[in-house]
C-alpha positions in Angstrom: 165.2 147.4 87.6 167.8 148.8 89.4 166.2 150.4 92.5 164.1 148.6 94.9 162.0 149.4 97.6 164.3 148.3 100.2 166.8 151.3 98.7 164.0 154.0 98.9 163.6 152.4 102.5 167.4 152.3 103.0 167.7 156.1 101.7 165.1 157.5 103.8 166.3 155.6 107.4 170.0 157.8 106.3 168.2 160.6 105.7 166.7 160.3 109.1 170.3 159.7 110.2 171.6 162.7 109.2 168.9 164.5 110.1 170.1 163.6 113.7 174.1 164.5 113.2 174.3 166.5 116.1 177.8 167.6 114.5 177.0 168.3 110.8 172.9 167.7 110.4 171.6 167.5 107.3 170.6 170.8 105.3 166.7 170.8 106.2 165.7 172.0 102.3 168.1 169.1 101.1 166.0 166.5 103.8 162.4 167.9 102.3 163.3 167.7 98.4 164.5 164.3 99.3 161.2 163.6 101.4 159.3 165.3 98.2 160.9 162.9 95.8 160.0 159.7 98.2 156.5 160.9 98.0 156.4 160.9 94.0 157.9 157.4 94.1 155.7 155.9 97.0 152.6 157.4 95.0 153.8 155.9 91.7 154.3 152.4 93.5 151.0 152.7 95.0 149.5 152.9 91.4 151.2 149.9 90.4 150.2 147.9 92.9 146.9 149.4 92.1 147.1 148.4 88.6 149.2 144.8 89.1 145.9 143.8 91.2 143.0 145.5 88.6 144.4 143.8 85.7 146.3 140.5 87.3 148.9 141.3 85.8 152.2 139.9 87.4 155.0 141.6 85.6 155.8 144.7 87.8 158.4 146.6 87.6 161.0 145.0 90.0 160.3 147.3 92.7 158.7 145.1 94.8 160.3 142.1 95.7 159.0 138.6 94.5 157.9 137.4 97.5 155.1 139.6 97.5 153.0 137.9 94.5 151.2 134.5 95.1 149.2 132.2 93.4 145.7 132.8 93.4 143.2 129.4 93.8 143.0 129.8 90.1 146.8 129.3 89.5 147.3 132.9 88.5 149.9 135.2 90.6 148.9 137.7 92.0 150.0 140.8 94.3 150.0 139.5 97.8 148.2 141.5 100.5 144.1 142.7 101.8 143.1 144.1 98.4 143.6 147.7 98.9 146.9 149.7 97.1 147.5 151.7 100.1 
């Protein structure tokens, strides 16, 4: 996958940047369709994560990175983190 969370991450902190261009800020329509799309992809993320951890499945996408899955007692990997998707 081509996009990562660290580049929705990495888009948003420039977004805030420009926000904060005292000299040329950032359209405010242009910030929220940009904040609207984030949403969608945080959401869709959050249901992977959701569905990685109901079915133990440990393919993914590639939007998270590796380090976040570890192997369960049983040898199985699993999405690292308290068990919720949020």
């Amino acid at each position: 996958m081509k996009n990562k969370i660290s580049d929705l991450r990495n888009h948003l902190f420039a977004t805030l940047e420009a926000l904060q261009d005292e000299t040329k800020p950032m359209d405010l329509d242009r910030a929220r369709a940009i904040a609207e799309v984030a949403t969608v992809v945080v959401e869709s993320a959050k249901a992977e994560v959701l569905f990685l951890k109901t079915t133990d499945n440990v393919q993914g996408s590639g939007f998270f990175p590796e380090d976040m899955k570890t192997i369960g007692n049983d040898g199985q990997r699993r999405i690292a983190g308290n068990g919720s998707a949020q």
